[in-house]
C-alpha positions as CSV (number, residue, x, y, z in Angstrom):
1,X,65.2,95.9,103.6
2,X,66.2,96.0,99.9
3,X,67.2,100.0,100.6
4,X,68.5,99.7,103.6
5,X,71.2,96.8,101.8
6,X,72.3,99.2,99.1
7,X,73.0,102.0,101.6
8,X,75.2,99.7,103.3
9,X,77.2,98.8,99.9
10,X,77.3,102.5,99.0
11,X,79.2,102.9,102.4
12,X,81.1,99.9,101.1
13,X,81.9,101.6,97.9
14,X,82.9,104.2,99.1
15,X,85.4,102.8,101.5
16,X,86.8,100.6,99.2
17,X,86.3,102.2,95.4
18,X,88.3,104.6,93.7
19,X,86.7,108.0,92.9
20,X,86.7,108.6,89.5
21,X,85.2,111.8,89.8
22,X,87.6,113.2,91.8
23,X,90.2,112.3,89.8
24,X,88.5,113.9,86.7
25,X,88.2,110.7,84.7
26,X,87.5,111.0,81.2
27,X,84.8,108.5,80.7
28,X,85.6,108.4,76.7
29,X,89.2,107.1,77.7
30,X,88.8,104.8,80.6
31,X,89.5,101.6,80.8
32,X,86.7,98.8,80.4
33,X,87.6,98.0,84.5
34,X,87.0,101.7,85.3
35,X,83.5,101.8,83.6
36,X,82.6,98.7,85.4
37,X,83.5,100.3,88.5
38,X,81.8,103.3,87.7
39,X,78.5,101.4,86.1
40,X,78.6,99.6,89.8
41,X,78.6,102.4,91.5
42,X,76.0,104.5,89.7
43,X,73.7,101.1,90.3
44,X,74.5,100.9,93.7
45,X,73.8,104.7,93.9
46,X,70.7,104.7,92.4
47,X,69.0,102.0,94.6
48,X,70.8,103.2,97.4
49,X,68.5,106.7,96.7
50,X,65.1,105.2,95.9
């Protein structure tokens, strides 16, 4: 149940998240927002795939 609940926020994330990647976001100047953001979605990610 715990997958299937990340898979659903990933969706979520993606949906409602900028993508950082594709807007070539460098990581050493981003804001302390944007690497929140992108820490939540790595986390969400990473459950989401295990």
């Amino acid at each position: 149940m715990k997958k299937a609940g990340f898979k659903l926020l990933a969706k979520l994330n993606k949906l409602v998240l900028p993508s950082y990647t594709k807007q070539k976001l460098d990581l050493s100047k981003a804001t302390k927002i944007q690497l929140a953001i992108f820490g939540w979605k790595v986390f969400v990610t990473k459950n989401a795939l295990n």
